[in-house]
C-alpha positions in Angstrom: 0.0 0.0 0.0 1.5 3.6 -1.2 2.1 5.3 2.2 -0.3 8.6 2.2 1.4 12.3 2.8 -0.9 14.9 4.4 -0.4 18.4 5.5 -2.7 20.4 7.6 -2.4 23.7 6.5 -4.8 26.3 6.5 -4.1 30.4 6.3 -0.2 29.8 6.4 -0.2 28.9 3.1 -3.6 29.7 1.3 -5.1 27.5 -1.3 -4.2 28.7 -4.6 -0.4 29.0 -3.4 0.0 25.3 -2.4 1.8 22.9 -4.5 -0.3 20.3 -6.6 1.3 16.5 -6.2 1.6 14.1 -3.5 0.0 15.9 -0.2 -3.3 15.7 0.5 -4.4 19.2 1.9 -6.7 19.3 4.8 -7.4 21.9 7.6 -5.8 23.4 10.5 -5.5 20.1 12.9 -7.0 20.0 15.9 -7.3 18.1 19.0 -8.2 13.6 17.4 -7.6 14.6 14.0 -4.7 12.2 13.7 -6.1 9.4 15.5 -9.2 9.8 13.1 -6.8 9.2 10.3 -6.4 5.8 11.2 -2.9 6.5 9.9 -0.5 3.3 9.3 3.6 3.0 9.6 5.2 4.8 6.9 2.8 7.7 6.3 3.9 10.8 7.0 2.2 13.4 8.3 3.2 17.3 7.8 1.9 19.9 10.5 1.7 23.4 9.6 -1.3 25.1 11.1 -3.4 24.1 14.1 -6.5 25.5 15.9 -5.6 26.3 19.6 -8.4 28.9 20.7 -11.8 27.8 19.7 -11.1 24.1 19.6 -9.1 22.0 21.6 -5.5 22.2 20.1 -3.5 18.9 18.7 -2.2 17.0 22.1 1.5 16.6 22.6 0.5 12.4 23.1 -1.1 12.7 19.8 1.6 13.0 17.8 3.6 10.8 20.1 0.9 8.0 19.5 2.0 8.4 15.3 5.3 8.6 16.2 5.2 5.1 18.3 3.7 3.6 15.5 5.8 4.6 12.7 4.2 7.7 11.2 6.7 10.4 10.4 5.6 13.2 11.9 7.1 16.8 11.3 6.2 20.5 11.7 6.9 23.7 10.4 5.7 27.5 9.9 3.1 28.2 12.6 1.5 25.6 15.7 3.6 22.6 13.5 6.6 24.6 14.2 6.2 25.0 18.1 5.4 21.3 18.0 8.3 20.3 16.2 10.6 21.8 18.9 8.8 20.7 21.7 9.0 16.8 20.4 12.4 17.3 18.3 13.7 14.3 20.9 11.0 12.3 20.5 11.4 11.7 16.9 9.6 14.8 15.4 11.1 16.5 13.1 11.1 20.3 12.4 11.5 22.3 9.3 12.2 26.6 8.7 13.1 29.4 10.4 10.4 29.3 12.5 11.1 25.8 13.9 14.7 26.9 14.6 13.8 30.0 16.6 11.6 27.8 18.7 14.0 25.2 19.2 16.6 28.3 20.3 14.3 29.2 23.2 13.6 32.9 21.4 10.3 31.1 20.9 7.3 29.5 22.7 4.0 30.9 22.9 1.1 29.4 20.6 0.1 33.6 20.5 3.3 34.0 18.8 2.8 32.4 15.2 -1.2 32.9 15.8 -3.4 34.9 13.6 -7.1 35.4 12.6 -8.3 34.3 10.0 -11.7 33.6 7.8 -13.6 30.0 8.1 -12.3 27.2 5.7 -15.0 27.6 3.5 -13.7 31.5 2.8 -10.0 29.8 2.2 -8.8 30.4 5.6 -8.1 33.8 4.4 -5.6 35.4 6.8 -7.1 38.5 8.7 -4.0 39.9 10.9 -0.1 39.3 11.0 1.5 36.9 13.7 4.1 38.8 15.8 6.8 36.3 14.7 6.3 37.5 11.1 6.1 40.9 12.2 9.8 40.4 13.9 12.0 38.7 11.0 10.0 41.6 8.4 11.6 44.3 10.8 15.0 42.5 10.9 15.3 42.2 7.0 14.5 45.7 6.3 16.9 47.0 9.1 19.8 44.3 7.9 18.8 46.0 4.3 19.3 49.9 5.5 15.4 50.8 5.4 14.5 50.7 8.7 16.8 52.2 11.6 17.4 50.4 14.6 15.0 52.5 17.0 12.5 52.7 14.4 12.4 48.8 14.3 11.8 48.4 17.5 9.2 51.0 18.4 7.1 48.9 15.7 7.8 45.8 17.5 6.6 47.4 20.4 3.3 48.2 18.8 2.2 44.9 17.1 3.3 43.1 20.9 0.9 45.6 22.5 -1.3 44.2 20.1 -3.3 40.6 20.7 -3.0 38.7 18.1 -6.6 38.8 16.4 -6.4 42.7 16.6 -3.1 42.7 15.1 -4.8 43.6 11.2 -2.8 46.7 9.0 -5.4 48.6 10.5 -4.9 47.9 14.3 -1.0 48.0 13.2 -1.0 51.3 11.5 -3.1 53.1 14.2 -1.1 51.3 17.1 2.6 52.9 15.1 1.1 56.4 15.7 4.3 58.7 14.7 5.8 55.7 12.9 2.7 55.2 10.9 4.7 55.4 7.6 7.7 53.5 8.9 4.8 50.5 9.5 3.4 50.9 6.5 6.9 50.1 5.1 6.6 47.2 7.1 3.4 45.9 5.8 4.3 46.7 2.0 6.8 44.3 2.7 5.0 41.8 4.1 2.5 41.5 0.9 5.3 41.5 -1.2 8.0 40.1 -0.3 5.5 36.9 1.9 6.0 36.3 5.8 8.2 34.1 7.5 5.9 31.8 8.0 5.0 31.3 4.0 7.9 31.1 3.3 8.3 28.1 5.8 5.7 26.0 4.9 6.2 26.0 1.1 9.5 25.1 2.0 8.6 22.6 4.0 6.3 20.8 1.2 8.5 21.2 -1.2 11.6 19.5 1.0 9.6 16.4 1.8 8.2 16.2 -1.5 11.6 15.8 -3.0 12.6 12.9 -1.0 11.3 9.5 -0.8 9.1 8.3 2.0 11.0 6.9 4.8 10.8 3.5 5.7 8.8 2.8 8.7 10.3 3.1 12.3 9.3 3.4 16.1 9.9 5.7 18.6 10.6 3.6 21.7 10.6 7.1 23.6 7.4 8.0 22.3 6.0 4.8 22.7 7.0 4.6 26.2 5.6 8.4 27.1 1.8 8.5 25.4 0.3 5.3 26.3 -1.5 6.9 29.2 -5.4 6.3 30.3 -5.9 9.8 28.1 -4.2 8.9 25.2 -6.3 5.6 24.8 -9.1 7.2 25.2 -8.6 9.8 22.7 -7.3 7.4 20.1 -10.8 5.5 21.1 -13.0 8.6 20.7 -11.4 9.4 17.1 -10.8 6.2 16.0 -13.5 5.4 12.6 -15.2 2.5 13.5 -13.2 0.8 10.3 -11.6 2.8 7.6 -13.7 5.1 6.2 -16.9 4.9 8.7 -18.8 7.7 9.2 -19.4 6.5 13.0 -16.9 6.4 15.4 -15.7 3.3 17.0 -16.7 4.9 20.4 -20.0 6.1 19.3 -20.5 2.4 18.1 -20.0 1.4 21.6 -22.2 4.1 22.8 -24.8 2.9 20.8 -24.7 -0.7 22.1 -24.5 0.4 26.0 -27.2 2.6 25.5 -29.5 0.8 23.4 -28.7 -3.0 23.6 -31.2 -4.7 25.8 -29.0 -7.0 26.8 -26.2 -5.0 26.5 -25.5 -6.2 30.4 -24.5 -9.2 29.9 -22.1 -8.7 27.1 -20.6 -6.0 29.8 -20.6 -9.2 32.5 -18.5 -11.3 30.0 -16.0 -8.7 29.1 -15.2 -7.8 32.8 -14.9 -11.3 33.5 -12.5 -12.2 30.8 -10.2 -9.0 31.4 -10.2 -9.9 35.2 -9.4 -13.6 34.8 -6.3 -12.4 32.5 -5.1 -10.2 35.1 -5.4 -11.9 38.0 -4.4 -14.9 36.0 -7.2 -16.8 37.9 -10.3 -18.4 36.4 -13.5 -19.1 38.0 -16.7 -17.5 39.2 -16.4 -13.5 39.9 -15.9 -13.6 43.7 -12.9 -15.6 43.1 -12.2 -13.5 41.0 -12.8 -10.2 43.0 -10.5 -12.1 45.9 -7.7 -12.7 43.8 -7.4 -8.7 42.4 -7.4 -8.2 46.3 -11.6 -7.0 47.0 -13.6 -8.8 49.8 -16.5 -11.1 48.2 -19.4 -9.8 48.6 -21.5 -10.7 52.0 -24.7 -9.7 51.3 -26.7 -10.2 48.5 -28.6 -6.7 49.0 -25.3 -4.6 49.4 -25.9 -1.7 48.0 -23.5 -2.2 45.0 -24.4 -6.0 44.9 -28.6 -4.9 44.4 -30.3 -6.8 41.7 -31.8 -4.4 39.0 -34.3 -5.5 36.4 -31.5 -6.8 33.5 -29.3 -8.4 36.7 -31.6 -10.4 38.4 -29.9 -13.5 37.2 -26.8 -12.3 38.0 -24.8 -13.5 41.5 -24.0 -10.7 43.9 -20.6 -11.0 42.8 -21.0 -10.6 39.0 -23.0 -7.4 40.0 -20.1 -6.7 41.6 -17.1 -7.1 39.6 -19.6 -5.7 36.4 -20.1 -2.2 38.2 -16.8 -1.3 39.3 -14.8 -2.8 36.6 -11.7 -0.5 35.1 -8.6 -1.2 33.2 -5.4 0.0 34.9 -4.8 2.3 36.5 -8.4 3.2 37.2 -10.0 5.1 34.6 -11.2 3.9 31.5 -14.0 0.7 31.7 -13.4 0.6 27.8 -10.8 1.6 25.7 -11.6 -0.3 22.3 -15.0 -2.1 20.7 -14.5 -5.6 22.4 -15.7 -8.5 20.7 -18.1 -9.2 23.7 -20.1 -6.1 23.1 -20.3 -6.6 19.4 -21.8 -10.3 20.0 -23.0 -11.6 16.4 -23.4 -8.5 15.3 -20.9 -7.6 12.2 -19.5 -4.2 12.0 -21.2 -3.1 9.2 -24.6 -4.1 10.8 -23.5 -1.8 13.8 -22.7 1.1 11.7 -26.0 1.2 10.2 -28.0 0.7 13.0 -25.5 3.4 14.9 -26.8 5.9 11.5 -30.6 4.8 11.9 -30.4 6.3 15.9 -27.7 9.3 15.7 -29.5 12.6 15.6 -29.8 14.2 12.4 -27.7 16.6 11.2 -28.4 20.3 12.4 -31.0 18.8 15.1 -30.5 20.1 18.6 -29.9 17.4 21.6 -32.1 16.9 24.3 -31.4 19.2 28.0 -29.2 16.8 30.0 -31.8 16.4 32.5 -34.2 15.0 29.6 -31.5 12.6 28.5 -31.2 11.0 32.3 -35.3 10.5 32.1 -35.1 8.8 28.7 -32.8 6.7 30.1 -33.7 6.0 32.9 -37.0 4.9 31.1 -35.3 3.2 28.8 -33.3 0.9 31.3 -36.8 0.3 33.9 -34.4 2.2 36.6 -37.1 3.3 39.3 -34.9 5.1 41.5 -31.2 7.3 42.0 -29.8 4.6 43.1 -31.0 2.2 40.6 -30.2 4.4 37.5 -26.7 4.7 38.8 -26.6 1.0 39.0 -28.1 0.3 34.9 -25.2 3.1 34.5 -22.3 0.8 35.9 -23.2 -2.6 34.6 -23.3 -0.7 31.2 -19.9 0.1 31.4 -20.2 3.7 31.7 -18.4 5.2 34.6 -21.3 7.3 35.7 -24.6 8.4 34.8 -23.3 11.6 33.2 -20.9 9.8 31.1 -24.6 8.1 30.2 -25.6 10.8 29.0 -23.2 12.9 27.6 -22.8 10.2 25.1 -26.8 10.0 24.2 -26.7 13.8 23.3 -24.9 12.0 20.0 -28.4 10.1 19.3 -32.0 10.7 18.4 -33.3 10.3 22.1 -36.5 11.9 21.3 -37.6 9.6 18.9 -36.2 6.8 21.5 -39.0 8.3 23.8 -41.3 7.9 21.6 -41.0 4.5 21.4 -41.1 4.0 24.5 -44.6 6.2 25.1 -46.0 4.1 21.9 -48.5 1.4 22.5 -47.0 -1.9 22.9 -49.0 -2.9 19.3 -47.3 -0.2 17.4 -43.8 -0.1 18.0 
């Protein structure tokens, strides 16, 4: 399989100025995009510019979690850059100027290569300047006799009084005051000559283009440092159910917890084959519960240990190892799509009856507070304590885990089903 190339790029380089050939162009990343890739060893992935205000910016553990599996990651220009320098011992590699002021330590703030800039759809356009552009423009025209040295720095001085999505020709131009003409010097040479960070990423593309893919290779450093609880369940949360699904594997999950009647047991087999394998014990669950170091349970009525309408033919021990269940070190109950919770279903019968319950697209979610009724409806739960319980041996940490994850589906039309006549559903 040809290994794919991919650059996230966005008003660093717009459109209509990026080369044509082997990258695929896609966005600014942002926080899963690379684990939604489903990327394999040998691709290689090339980071220019990243979201980091309104979305949740790329994770450091991210790109580690390429890295560990042979992607080659680099970074240059803008967030891709600051990345690059921050992972340039972990197997990252980093491209420009840019990237070599950051790794120096004369750079280190996202706010420094930021700008505003227009929505994708309006080709990211870029609306302001980003200070570090603003700096190496006023060191070439000083180094070429047009600026002097004072002048230079009283424009600095400006655009850094500036924040960054103020920092437009107008904001820049009012901000110089007496230097007004001296900035507009400045900005002439900006649009002619291209910033820093331009300059950068075209250099970038058209450096990796040049050379052969890489064969694949692992990090054993970044292998060792992003395989925490968080990282899993990122890569979980953005991983496509398989290659090109629409659904996520852990909305496919989501949709069998909530949904599947018996959803329970398939939870009650998966706990009890994980435990067995690391206690290295086999048997009933309060064997197993007394080699992982709990006290069986003593009564049948404990408040953890209650029967609840889908456990009734559970033993007090199943209840209990099925409710407090989590993979080490504590955290996550799930961290993939388990073939327990699939049962007979295949895949591609779970995607489309994940696509047949998702809310549609533009529709709002129900209030929290309406989610926990429908659910609580849903699973015959007739009190706090009992809802918390249809929660746990679900595999969801907590009712509001519950039902932040049912905002993704059509509960309204689930509750009416459940209000319809037993002879029309």
């Amino acid at each position: 399989m040809t290994p794919r190339r991919i650059a996230f790029v966005g008003p660093t380089l717009p459109a209509q100025h990026r080369p044509a050939g082997c990258f695929e162009y896609r966005p600014p990343v942002r926080h899963g995009d690379l684990f939604d890739l489903c990327l394999r060893p040998g691709d290689q992935v090339l980071i220019i510019d990243g979201v980091y205000q309104h979305f949740a910016p790329i994770r450091h553990k991210e790109i580690l979690a390429q890295l560990a599996r042979g992607v080659h990651v680099a970074g240059t220009a803008s967030l891709g850059a600051l990345r690059a320098a921050e992972l340039d011992g972990f197997g990252m590699q980093g491209l420009g100027q840019v990237y070599g002021q950051a790794r120096a330590g004369r750079l280190s703030a996202d706010a420094d290569v930021a700008v505003l800039h227009a929505d994708d759809s309006a080709g990211a356009r870029r609306l302001t300047q980003a200070m570090v552009c603003v700096r190496h423009a006023l060191t070439e025209l000083t180094e070429a006799g047009k600026l002097e040295p004072g002048q230079a720095a009283r424009l600095e001085q400006a655009a850094a009084r500036l924040h960054f999505t103020e920092r437009s020709a107008t904001g820049l131009r009012h901000e110089a005051g007496p230097d007004r003409d001296a900035m507009h010097l400045l900005l002439d040479h900006l649009e002619r000559h291209g910033d820093i960070k331009t300059r950068d990423a075209r250099h970038a593309l058209d450096t990796l283009a040049a050379r052969p893919v890489p064969a694949p290779s692992r990090t054993t450093a970044g292998a060792e440092t992003w395989t925490s609880s968080y990282g899993r369940e990122w890569d979980f949360e953005h991983r496509p159910l398989k290659p090109g699904s629409a659904v996520g594997a852990r909305l496919a999950l989501a949709c069998l917890q909530l949904f599947a009647t018996d959803f329970p047991d398939r939870h009650r087999a998966y706990a009890l084959r994980l435990a067995a394998a690391t206690t290295g014990r086999t048997g009933p669950a309060g064997s197993l519960l007394s080699a992982a170091g709990f006290a069986p349970a003593t009564r049948p009525y404990a408040r953890l240990a209650r029967a609840t309408e889908a456990t009734a033919h559970w033993t007090a021990d199943e209840r209990l190892l099925a409710r407090t269940f989590r993979l080490p070190p504590g955290r996550l109950v799930y961290q993939d799509l388990p073939a327990e919770a699939v049962a007979a279903d295949t895949l591609d019968e779970l995607e489309q009856r994940c696509l047949r319950l998702l809310l549609p697209p533009l529709a709002q979610a129900l209030p929290a507070t309406q989610r926990h009724t429908v659910l609580r409806q849903l699973w015959q739960a007739g009190s706090d304590h009992d809802y918390r319980l249809c929660a746990l041996e679900r595999g969801f940490r907590d009712t509001a885990e519950a039902a932040r994850l049912a905002g993704a589906f059509d509960l309204a039309l689930i509750a009416r089903l459940l209000q319809a006549p037993a002879a029309a559903r």
